[in-house]
N, C-alpha and C positions, 0 to 999 in steps of 0.2 A: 504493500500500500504506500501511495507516494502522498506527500503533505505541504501544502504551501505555509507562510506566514504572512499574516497582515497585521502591520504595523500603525499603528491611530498615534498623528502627530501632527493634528489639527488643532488643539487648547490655544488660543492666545496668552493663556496667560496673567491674565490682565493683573495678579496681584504679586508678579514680580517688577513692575515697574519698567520696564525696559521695553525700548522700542527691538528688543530682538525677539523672535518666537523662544515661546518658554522653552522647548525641546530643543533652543542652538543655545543654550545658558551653558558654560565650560565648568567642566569638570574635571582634573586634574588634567587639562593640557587638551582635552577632547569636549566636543557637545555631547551633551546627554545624549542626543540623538544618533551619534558616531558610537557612543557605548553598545546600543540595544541593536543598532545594526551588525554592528561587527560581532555581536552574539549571535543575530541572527543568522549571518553567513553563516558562523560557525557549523550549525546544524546540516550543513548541505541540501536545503527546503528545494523541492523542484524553481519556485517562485517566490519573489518575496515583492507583497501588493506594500504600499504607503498610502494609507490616507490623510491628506493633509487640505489647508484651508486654502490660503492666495498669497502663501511664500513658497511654491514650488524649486522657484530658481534657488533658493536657499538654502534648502534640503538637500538639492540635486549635487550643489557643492561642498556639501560636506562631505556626503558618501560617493563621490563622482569614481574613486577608483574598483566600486563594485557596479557589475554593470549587470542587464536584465530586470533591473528593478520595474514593476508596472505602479507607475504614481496615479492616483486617484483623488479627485478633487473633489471635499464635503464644501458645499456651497456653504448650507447653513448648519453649525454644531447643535443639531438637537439629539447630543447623547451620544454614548457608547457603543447601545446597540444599534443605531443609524449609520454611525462611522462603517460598523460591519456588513452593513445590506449594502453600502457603495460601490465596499469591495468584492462584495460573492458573486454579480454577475461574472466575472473574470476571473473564479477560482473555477478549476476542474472541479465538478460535482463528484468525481469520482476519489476525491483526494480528502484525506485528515487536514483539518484546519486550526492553527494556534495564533493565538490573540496577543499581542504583545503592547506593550504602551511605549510611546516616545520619551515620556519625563522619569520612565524608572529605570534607571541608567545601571544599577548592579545586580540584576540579574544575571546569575550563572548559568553557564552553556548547561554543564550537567543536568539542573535544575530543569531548562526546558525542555532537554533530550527524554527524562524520564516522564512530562507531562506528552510528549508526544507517543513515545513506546505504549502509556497506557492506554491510549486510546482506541487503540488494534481495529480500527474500523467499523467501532459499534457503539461504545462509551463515551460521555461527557466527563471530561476532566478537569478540577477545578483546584488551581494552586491553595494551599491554606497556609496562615503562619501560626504559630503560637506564642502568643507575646503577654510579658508582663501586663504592661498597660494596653486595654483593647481599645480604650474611649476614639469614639471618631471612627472606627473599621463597623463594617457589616458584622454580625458574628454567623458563625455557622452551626447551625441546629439540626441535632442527629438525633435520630427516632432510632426503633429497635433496631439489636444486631449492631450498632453505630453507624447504619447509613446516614446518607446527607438527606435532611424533610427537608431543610429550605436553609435561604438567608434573610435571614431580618436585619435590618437597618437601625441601626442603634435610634435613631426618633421615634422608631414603632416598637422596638423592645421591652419586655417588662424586665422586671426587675432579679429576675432569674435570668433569663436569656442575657440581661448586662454581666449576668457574672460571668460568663464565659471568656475564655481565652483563647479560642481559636478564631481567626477571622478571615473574612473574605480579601485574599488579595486583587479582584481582578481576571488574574492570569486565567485563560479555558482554551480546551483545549477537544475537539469533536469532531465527525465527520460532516464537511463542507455540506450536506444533504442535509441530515437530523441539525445543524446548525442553523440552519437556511428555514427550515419549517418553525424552528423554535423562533426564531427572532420574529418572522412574518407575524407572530401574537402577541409581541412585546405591547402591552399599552404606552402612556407617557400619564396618568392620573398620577402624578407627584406631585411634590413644593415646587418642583424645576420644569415640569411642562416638558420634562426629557425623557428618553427610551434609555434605560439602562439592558444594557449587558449581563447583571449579575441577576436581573429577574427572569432570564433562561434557564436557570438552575431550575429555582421550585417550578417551572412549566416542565420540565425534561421529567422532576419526579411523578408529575399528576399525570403526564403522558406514558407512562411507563420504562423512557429510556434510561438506563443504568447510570448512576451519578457515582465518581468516584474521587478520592482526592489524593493528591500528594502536600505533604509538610513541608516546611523549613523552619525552621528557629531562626534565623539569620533574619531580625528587623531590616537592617540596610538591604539584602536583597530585594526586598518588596516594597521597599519605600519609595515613594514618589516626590516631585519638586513641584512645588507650586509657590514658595514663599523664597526669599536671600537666605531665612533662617533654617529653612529646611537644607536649603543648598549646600549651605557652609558645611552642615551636620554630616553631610555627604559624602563631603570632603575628605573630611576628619576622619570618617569610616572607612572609604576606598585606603587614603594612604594609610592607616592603621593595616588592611588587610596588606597591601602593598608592603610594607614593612616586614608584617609577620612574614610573607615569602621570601623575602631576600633573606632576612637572619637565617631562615629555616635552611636555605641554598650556602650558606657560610659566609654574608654581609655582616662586616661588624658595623652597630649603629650604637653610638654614644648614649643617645635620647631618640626610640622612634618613633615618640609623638610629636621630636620638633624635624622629622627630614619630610622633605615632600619628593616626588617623583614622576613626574607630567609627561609622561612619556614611557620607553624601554629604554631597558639597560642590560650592559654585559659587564659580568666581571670575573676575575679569575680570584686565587687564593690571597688570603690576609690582607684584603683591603677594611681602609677603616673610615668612616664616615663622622665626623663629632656635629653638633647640635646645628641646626637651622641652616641645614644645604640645601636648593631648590638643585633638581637637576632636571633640564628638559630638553624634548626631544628623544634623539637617542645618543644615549653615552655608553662609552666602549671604556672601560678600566683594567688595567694587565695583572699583573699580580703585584701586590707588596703597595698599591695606593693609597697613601695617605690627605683627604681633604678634608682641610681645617674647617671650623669652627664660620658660618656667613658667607659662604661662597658660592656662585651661580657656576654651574657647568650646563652649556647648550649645545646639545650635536657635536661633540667632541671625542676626541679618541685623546686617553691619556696611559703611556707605556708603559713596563716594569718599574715598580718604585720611583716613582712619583713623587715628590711630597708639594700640593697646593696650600700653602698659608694660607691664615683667614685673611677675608674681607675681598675675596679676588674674587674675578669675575674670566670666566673663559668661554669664547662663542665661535664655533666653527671652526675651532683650532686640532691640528696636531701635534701632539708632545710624545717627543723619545724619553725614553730609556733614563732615569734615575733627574731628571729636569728635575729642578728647584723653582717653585713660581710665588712671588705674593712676599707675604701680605699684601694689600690692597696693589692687585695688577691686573691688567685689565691687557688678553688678548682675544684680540680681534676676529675676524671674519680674514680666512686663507692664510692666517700663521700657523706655522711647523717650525719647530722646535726638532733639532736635531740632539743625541745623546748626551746627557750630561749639562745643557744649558739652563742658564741660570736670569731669570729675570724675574726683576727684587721689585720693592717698595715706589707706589708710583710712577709705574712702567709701564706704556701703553706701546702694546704691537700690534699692526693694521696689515696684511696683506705681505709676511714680510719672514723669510726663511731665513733661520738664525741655526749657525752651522756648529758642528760637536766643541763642546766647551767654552763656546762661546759667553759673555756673559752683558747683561747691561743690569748695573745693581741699583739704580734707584734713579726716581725723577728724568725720565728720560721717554721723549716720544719717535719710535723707529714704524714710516709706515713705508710699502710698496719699496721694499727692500731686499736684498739679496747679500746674505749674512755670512763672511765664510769661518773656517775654523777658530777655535781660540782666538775671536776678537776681546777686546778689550772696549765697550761703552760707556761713558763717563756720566757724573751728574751733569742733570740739565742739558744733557746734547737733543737735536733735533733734526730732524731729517725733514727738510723742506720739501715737501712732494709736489705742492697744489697749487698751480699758478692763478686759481680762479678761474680756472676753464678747464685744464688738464691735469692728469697724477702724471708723473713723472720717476722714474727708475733711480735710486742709489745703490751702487756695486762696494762693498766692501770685502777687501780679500784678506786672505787666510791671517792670523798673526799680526792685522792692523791693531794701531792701541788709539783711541779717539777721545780727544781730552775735554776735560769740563765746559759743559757753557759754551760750546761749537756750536755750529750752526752748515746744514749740508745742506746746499742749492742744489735739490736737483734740478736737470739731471749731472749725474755727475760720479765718479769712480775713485775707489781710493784703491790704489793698490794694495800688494800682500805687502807684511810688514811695514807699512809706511806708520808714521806717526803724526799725529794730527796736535799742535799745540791747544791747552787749553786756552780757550776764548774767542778762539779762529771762528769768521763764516769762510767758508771754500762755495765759492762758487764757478772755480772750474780742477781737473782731474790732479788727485798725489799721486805723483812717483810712489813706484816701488819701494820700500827701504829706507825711506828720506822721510826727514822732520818738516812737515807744512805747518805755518802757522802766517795768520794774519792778525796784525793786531797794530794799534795806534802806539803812534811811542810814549812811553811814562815820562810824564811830567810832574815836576814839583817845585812851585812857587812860595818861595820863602816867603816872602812879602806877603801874601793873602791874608787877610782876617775874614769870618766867616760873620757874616751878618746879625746884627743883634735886634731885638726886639725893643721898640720904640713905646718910653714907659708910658701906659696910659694914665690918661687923668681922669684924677679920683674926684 
């Protein structure tokens, strides 16, 4: 038996505030919407239907690199179970059909796999959680033997049925035909003048079709976004679970309720993570990494031992082999770091290959550069790239020493071993081996007196 999925990601919203559709709200680096699809793929669904309202283009770009999607447009949002009659003209009659929501973002693959296995072509299957506090969920009411009689609605619940702890998540899961029949009887007599979804269940019992359910304990799985307050909560739950998998895999986390992780990672043995690191994208770690304490790493690859001081920042960079980076250093977008190199305190690299042991230890901006071995970078050098229309090239070769408070015009080459005086701008190429410097000649005026302040009247 083959099974589509249709996905309901039509809600506005309206009590997040934001002019973005509730289901593109970010969730550790991804839309909630990108979450519940790439689950969905997961499952290998013959079809996967969208129902959404009149942000199509929106949707389309966020899941653009799964393709075959059939998008379907709810004019008007009256309900759950309307969203689903949109899309069943366009499901095989002959296929299992699973219901998924765009705003509950942590739903596990497993979780729906086993809501689809139960349903073998004949049975309604209905997600349940069991939770401390039910207040605000449906509950689920079992008659003898512990079948499901119905779901009540915690406003029409008495005071027995509130005490329960199982609740309606939502999630069903049924053959596209017995779904199709059930929902064609859904009324809308509510507070909301809406066709729910979950009043398929008690029609499926009074019709005789088999109601079955699966659990989870896992709140966050079934939770959904509708408020900033719920969002954050989400957050906090995803990277918590997130955490607990890396330590499980042998990530050391200092604190792993202060790391976050917005994205994938790879890492090898004995790397150590200390408090409040965002890392996103995908980041790639060797073994023996140590990153400090406040540090951003984005789509970055960092090699054997490692060590990132706090306060640094690393985006789209490569680093070799036992590099020294930071405190507070910031590389950029197309820097590589060759083995053993060292860039310290207030150190900004842009587009710019710094070659084995090479070093620049503090205050110093190297961009659109070409770095060769065991250079030598001084405080406060600069590499002049940007004429205000174009970047321009600085060649520094092997064994060059570049003194304080220089200044490099590109374009412009310094050869190996040259030496650069501190204070020099170069705005054209060093020799090989030779000491460049530019600098005005020191003066000193005996005679000078330096200006005094002219006493005011009191």
């Amino acid at each position: 038996m083959t099974f589509e999925v249709i996905v309901l990601a039509a809600g506005k919203g309206a009590r997040m505030q934001s002019r973005e559709p509730k289901v593109m709200q970010d969730l550790a680096g991804k839309s909630l919407f990108s979450h519940v699809m790439t689950a969905a793929a997961g499952l290998q669904a013959s079809h996967i239907h969208v129902v959404h309202g009149h942000d199509e283009g929106v949707l389309q770009r966020a899941v653009q690199q799964l393709s075959g999607v059939n998008w379907v447009c709810q004019d008007q949002q009256l309900g759950t179970a309307h969203a689903v009659l949109q899309a069943l003209p366009t499901v095989n009659p002959e296929s299992d059909v699973l219901v998924l929501y765009g705003d509950v973002p942590l739903i596990k693959q497993s979780t729906l796999a086993s809501l689809v296995a139960a349903v073998a072509g004949r049975n309604l299957v209905v997600l349940t959680a069991q939770v401390p506090d039910p207040s605000g969920y449906g509950r689920v009411v079992r008659g003898r033997g512990g079948s499901v009689a119905r779901i009540v609605e915690e406003r029409d619940a008495d005071e027995d049925e509130k005490a329960i702890c199982e609740v309606n998540t939502g999630f069903i899961a049924a053959p596209a035909t017995v779904l199709s029949r059930l929902l064609e009887r859904i009324g809308n007599e509510n507070d909301q003048g809406e066709y729910y979804l979950t009043d398929a269940v008690s029609l499926a019992v009074e019709s005789g079709t088999p109601v079955l359910t699966q659990t989870t304990t896992d709140v966050d799985e079934v939770s959904g976004v509708n408020t900033p307050q719920q969002l954050a909560r989400l957050e906090r739950g995803y990277q918590a679970r997130q955490a607990e998998e890396l330590m499980h895999a042998g990530l050391c986390l200092r604190d792993p309720t202060r790391f976050d992780l917005r994205g994938t990672m790879e890492f090898g043995t004995d790397c150590m993570i200390d408090v409040n690191v965002l890392l996103v994208g995908h980041v790639v770690l060797g073994n023996d990494v140590t990153i400090g304490a406040n540090c951003t790493v984005l789509d970055s690859e960092l090699g054997d031992g490692v060590t990132v001081n706090p306060n640094s920042v690393i985006e789209g960079a490569k680093v070799g082999s036992d590099c020294n980076i930071g405190p507070f250093a910031r590389l950029r977008s197309g820097t590589e770091l060759a083995a053993r190199a060292r860039v310290g305190n207030f150190v900004e690299l842009k587009e710019t290959r710094m070659g084995e042991g090479s070093k620049a230890n503090h205050l110093a901006y190297v961009g659109d550069a070409e770095v060769g071995r065991n250079v030598n970078i001084g405080a406060g050098v600069i590499t002049c790239n940007y004429d205000g229309a174009n970047k321009h090239k600085t060649l520094i070769g092997d064994d060059a020493f570049i003194g304080s408070d220089s200044q490099l015009v590109a374009p412009v080459e310094i050869g190996p071993g040259a030496t650069i005086g501190a204070g020099s701008t170069l705005t054209g190429n060093a020799p090989a081996g030779k000491l460049t410097l530019s600098r005005s000649k020191q003066v000193t005026r005996d005679n000078w007196q330096r200006p005094q302040k002219k006493d005011r009247v009191k």
